[in-house]
C-alpha positions as CSV (number, residue, x, y, z in Angstrom):
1,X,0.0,0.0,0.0
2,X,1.0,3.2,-0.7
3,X,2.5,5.2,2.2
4,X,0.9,8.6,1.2
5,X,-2.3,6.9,1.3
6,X,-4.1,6.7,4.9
7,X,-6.8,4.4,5.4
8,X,-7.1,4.1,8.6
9,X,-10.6,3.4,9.8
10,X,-12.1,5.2,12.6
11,X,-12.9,3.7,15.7
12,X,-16.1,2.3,16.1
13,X,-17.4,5.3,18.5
14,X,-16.5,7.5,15.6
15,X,-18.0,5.6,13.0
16,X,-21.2,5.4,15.1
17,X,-21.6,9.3,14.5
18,X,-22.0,8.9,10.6
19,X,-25.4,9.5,9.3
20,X,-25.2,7.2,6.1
21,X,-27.7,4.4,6.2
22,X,-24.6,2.0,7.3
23,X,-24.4,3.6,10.5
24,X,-27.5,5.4,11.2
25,X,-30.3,3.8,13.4
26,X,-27.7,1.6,14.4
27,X,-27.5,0.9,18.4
28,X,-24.8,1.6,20.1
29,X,-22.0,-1.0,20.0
30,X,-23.3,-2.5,17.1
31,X,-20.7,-3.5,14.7
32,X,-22.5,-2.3,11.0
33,X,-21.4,-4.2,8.1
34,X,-24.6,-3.8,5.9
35,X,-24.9,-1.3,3.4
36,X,-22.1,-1.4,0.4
37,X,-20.3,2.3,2.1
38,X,-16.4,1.7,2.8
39,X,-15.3,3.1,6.4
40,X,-12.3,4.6,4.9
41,X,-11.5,8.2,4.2
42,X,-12.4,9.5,1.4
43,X,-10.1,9.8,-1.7
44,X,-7.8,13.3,-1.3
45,X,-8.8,14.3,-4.8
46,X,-12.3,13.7,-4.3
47,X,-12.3,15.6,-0.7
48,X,-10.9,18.7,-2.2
49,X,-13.0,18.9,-5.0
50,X,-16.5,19.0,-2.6
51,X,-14.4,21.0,-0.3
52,X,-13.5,23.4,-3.4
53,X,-17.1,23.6,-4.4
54,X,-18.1,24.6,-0.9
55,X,-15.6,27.4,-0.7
56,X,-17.3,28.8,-3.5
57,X,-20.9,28.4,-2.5
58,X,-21.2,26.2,-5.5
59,X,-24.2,24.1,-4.7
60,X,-26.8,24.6,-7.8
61,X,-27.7,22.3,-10.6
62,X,-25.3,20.6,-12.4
63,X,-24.4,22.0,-16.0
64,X,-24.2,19.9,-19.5
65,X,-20.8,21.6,-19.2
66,X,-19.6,19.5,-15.7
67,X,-21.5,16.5,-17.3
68,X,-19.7,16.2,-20.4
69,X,-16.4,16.8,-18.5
70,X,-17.2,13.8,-16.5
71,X,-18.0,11.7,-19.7
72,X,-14.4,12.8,-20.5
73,X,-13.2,11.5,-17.2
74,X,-15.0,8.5,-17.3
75,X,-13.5,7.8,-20.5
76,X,-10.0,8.3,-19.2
77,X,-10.5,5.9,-16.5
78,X,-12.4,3.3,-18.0
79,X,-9.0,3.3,-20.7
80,X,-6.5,3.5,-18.0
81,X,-8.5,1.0,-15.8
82,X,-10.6,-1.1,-17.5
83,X,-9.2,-1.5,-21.1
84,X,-12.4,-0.2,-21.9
85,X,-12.8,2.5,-25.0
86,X,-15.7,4.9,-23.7
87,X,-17.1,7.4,-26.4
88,X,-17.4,10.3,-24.2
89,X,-20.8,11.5,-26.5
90,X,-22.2,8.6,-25.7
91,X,-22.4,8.8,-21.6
92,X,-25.5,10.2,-20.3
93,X,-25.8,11.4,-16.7
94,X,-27.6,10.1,-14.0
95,X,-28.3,10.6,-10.7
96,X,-27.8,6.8,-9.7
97,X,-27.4,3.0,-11.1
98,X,-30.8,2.4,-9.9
99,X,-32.7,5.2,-11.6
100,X,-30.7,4.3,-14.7
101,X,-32.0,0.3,-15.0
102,X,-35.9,1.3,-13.7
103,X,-35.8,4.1,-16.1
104,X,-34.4,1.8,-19.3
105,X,-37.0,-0.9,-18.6
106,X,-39.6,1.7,-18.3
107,X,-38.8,2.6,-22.0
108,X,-37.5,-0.7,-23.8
109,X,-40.1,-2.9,-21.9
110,X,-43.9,-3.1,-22.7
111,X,-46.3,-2.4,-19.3
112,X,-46.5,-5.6,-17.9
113,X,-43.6,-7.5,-19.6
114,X,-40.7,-9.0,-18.5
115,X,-37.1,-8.7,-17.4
116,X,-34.7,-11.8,-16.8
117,X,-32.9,-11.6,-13.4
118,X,-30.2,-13.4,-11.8
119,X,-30.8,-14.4,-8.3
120,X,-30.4,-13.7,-5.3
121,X,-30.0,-10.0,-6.6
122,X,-29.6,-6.9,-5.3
123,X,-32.6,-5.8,-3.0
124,X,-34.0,-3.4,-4.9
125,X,-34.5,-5.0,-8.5
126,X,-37.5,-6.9,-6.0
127,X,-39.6,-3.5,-5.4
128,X,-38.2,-1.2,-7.9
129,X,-39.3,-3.9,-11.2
130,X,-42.6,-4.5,-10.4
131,X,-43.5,-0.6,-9.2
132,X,-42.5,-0.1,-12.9
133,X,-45.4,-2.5,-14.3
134,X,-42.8,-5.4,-14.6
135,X,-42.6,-9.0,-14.0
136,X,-39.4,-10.3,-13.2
137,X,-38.3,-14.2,-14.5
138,X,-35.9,-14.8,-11.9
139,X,-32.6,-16.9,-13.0
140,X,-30.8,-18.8,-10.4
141,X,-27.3,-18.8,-9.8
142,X,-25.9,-22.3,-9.3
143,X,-22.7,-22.4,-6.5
144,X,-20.5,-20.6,-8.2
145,X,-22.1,-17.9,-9.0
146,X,-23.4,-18.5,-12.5
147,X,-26.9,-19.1,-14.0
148,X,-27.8,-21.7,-16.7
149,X,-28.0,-20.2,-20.4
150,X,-30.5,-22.9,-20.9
151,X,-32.7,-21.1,-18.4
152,X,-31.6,-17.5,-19.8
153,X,-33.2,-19.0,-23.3
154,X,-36.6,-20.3,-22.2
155,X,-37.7,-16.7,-20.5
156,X,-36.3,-14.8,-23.6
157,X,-38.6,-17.5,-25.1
158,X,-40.9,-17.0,-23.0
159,X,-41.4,-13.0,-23.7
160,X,-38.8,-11.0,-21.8
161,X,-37.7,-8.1,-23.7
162,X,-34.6,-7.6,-21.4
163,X,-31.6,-8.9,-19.0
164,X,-30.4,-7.0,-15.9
165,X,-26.6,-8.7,-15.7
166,X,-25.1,-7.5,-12.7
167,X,-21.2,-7.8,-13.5
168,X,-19.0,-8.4,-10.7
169,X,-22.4,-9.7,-9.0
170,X,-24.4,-8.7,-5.7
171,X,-24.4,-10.1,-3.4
172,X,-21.8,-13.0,-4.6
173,X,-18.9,-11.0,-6.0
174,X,-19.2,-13.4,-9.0
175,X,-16.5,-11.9,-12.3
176,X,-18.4,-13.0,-15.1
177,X,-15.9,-14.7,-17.5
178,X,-15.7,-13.0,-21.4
179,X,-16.5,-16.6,-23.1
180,X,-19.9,-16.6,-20.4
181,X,-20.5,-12.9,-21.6
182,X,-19.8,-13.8,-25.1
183,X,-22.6,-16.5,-24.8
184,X,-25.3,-14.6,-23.2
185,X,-24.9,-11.4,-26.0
186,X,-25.2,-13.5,-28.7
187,X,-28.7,-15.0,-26.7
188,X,-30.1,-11.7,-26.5
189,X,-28.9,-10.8,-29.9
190,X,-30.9,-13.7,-31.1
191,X,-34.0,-13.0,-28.9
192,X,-33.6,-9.2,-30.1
193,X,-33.8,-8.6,-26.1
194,X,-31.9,-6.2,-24.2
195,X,-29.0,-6.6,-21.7
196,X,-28.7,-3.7,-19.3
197,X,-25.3,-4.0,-17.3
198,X,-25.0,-2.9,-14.0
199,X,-21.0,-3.0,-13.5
200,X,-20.8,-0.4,-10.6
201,X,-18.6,-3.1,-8.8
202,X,-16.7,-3.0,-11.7
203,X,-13.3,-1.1,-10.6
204,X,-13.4,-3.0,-7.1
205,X,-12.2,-6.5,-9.1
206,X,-9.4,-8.2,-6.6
207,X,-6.2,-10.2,-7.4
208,X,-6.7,-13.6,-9.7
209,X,-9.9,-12.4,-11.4
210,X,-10.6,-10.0,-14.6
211,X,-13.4,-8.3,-15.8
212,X,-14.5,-7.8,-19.0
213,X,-16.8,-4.5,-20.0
214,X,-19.9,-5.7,-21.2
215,X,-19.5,-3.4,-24.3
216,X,-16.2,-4.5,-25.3
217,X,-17.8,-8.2,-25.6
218,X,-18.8,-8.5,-29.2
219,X,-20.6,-6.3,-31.5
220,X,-23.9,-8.2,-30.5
221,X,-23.0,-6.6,-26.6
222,X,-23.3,-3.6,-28.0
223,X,-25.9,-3.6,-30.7
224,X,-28.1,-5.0,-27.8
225,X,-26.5,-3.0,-24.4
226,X,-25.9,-0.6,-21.6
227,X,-23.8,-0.1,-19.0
228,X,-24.3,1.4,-15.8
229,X,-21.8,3.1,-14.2
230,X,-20.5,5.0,-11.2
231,X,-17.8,5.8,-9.0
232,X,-20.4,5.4,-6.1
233,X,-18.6,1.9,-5.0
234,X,-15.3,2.1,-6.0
235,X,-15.2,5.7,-4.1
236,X,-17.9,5.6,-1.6
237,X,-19.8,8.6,-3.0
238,X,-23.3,7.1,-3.2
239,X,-24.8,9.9,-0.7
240,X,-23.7,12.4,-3.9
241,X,-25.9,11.1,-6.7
242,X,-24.0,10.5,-10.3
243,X,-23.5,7.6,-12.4
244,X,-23.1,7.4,-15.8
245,X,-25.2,5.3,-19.0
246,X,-23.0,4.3,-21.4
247,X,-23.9,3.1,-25.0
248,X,-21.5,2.0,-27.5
249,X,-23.9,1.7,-31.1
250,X,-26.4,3.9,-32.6
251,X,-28.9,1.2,-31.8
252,X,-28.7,1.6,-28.2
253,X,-28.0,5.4,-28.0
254,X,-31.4,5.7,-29.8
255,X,-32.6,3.5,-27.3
256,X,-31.3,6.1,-24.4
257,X,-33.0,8.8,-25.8
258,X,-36.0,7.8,-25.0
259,X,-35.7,7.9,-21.4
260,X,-37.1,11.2,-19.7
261,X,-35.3,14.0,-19.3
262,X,-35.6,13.9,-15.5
263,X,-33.2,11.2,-15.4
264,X,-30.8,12.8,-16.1
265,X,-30.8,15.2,-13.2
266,X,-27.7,14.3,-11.4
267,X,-26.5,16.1,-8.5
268,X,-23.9,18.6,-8.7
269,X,-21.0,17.6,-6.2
270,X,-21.9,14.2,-7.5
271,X,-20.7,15.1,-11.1
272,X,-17.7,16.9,-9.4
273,X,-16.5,14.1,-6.9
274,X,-16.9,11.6,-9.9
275,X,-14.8,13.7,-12.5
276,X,-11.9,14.4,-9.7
277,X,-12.2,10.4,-8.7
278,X,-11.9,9.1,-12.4
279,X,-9.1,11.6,-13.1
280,X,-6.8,11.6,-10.0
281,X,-8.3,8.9,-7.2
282,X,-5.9,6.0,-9.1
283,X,-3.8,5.6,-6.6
284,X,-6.1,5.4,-3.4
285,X,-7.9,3.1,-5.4
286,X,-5.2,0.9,-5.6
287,X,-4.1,1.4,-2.0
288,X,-8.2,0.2,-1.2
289,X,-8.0,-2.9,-3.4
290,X,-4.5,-3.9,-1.5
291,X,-6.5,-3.5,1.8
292,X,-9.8,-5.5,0.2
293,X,-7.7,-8.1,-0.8
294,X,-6.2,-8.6,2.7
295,X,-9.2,-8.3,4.4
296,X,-11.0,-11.3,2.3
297,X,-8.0,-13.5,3.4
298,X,-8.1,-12.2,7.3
299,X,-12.0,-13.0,6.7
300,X,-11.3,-16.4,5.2
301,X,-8.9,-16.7,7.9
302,X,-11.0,-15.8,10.9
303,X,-14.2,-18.0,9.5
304,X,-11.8,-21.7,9.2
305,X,-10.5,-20.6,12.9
306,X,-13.7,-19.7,14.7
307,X,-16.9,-21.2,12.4
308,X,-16.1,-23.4,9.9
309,X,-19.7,-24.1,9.5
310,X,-20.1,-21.1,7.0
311,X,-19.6,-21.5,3.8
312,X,-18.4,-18.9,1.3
313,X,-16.6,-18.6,-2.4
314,X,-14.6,-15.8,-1.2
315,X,-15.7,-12.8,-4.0
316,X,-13.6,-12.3,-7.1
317,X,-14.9,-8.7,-6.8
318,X,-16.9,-6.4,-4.5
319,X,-16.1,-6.2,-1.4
320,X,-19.1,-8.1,-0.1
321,X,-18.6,-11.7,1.3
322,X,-21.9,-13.8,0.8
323,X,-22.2,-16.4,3.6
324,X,-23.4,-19.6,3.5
325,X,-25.3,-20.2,7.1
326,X,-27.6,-22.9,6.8
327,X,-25.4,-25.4,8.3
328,X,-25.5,-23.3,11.9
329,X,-28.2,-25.4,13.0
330,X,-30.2,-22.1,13.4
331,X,-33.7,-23.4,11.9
332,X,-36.0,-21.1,10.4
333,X,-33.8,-18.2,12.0
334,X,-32.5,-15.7,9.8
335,X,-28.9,-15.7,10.7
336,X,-28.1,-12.2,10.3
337,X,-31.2,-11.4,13.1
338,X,-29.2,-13.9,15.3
339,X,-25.9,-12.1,14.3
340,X,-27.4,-8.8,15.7
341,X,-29.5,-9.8,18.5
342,X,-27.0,-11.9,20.0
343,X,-23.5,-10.7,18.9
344,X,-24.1,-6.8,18.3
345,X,-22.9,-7.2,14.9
346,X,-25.3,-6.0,11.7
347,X,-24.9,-8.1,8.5
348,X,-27.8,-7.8,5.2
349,X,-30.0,-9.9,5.6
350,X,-30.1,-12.9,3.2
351,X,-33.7,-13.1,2.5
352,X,-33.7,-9.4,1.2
353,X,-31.4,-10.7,-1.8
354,X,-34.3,-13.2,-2.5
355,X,-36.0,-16.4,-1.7
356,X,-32.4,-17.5,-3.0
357,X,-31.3,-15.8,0.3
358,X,-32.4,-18.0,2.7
359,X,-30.0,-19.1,5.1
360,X,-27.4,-16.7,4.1
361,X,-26.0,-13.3,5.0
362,X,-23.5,-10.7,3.6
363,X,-21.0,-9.4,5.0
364,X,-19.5,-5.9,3.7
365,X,-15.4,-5.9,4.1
366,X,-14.9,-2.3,3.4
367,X,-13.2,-1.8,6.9
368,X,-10.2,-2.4,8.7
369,X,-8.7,-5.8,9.0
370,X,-8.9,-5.7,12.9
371,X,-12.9,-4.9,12.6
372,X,-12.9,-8.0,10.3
373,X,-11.6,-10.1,12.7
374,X,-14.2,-8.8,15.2
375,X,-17.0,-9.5,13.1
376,X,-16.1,-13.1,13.2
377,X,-15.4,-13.1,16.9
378,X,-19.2,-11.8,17.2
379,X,-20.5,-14.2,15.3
380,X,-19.0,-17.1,16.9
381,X,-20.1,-15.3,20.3
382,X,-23.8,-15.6,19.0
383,X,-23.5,-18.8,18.2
């Protein structure tokens, strides 16, 4: 890790005072390790460019000016990062990920049709889908993270008209390999069906895995694609409302057009924070992904020791570790509740992620490898 780079999480008193939904509502004591927000310090770059905008009482709307300049910045960074060749004119702002997929199937999606979704999923695609007029044809993920493209085929045959694929995966921290991606564009190419990419994990990938930008796949990927983006994750700036739709084919910028012009209403410092993350937050992001990587070993480490009884395919990306509970002997408790009432220690809920989710809980490891440790400790004291 880099020495100019401090990470040093706060101790749990001072974490305690944060109003983010991690740590808000939170008892005291409680050991949070919910909601996808790092306990790091922020990025310097990204500090001092909210800071800057501050100083200047510059808190208004955010300009098509400061929204093209992120475009160029995300552009930089997907290069630099990702291998991943970003037309700047064809990044759209947005205020978050989850406006970005509700909005797309709002326009490519008839009222009352379908979208294909790998499961267990991320919490919201349960309530925010069918408040849109949408069914959802849930496809399960087998143990290592993948779905079948067998079962990807029958609901395109059966009538959905598009594919949330959430690339590295949530809650499982699943890297979707290229030949895998490959296989499921040319599906939806075939079906004529749309794959929306959520790959906001995607600059959070750790040591021994790869991804692969769902618009660099093939020419189907992108005849028939999105991407979702932010710097939310990788930066911890979800509280500031940017992300970023990216098209790479006439086709699907067309497609973009359509959606309302409200969604585009990204907030101000969010725009600013992103640009200064994608241009200059390199190296802290690397310093993070050293301490990620550690703390998925020390986690790995601390569950063998203390409860071997959890399972877990320790996450190719994300920092989210997806447990594997049901061999606790706890019955029809959810594990995280007996986690928290028992051992002061808040984990998501498995459930939330799904009927999928039953029996499991995830664990966010977006803190110091000491508070780790303690997690573990608390949930062997529960036990």
């Amino acid at each position: 890790m880099s020495e100019a780079i401090d990470l040093t999480v706060p101790p749990l008193a001072q974490l305690e005072r944060r109003r983010s939904e991690k740590w808000a509502g939170q008892e005291a004591g409680v050991l949070a390790m919910t909601v996808a927000e790092m306990d790091f310090p922020l990025a310097a770059p990204v500090a001092g460019a909210v800071r800057a905008a501050l100083e200047r009482d510059d808190l208004g709307y955010a300009s098509a000016a400061g929204a093209a300049s992120m475009a160029e910045a995300l552009a930089l960074f997907a290069r630099r990062r990702l291998g991943w060749t970003v037309d700047p004119a064809q990044v759209r702002p947005l205020p978050d990920v989850v406006v970005g997929f509700v909005e797309l199937c709002r326009a490519l999606v008839p009222a009352g049709g379908t979208v294909a979704l790998p499961v267990p999923a991320y919490p919201p695609f349960f309530s925010e889908l069918p408040q849109a007029g949408l069914r959802i044809a849930e496809l399960p993920l087998d143990a290592t993270g993948e779905f079948e493209l067998d079962d990807l085929r029958a609901a395109l045959r059966g009538g959905a008209r598009a594919l949330i694929l959430v690339n590295p995966q949530n809650p499982t921290g699943r890297v979707i390999p290229r030949a895998r991606l490959e296989a499921i564009a040319e599906l939806c190419a075939e079906h004529e069906a749309w794959a929306i990419a959520d790959e906001i994990h995607a600059p959070l990938v750790l040591p021994g895995a790869a991804h692969t930008p769902w618009l660099e796949v093939s020419e189907a990927a992108r005849e028939f694609g999105f991407s979702l983006f932010s710097a939310s994750k990788a930066f911890n700036l979800a509280g500031l409302k940017a992300a970023q739709l990216v098209t790479a084919s006439e086709r699907a910028r067309a497609a973009a057009a359509r959606l309302p012009r409200l969604a585009e209403h990204a907030g101000l410092l969010g725009v600013l924070a992103a640009e200064a993350a994608f241009r200059d937050g390199g190296e802290w992001l690397d310093a993070v992904l050293l301490q990620l990587a550690g703390n998925r070993e020390r986690l790995g480490a601390a569950l063998t020791a203390r409860v071997p009884e959890i399972r877990w395919t320790p996450p190719q990306g994300t920092y989210l570790a997806w447990l594997d509970c049901r061999e606790l002997g706890l019955g029809e408790e959810d594990p995280a509740a007996r986690f928290l009432r028992r051992g002061r220690l808040a984990l998501s809920p498995g459930p939330a992620y799904g009927s999928a989710g039953a029996g499991f809980a995830r664990l966010n490891f977006a803190t110091s490898g000491e508070l780790v440790e303690e997690a573990v400790r608390r949930i062997a004291a529960s036990l």
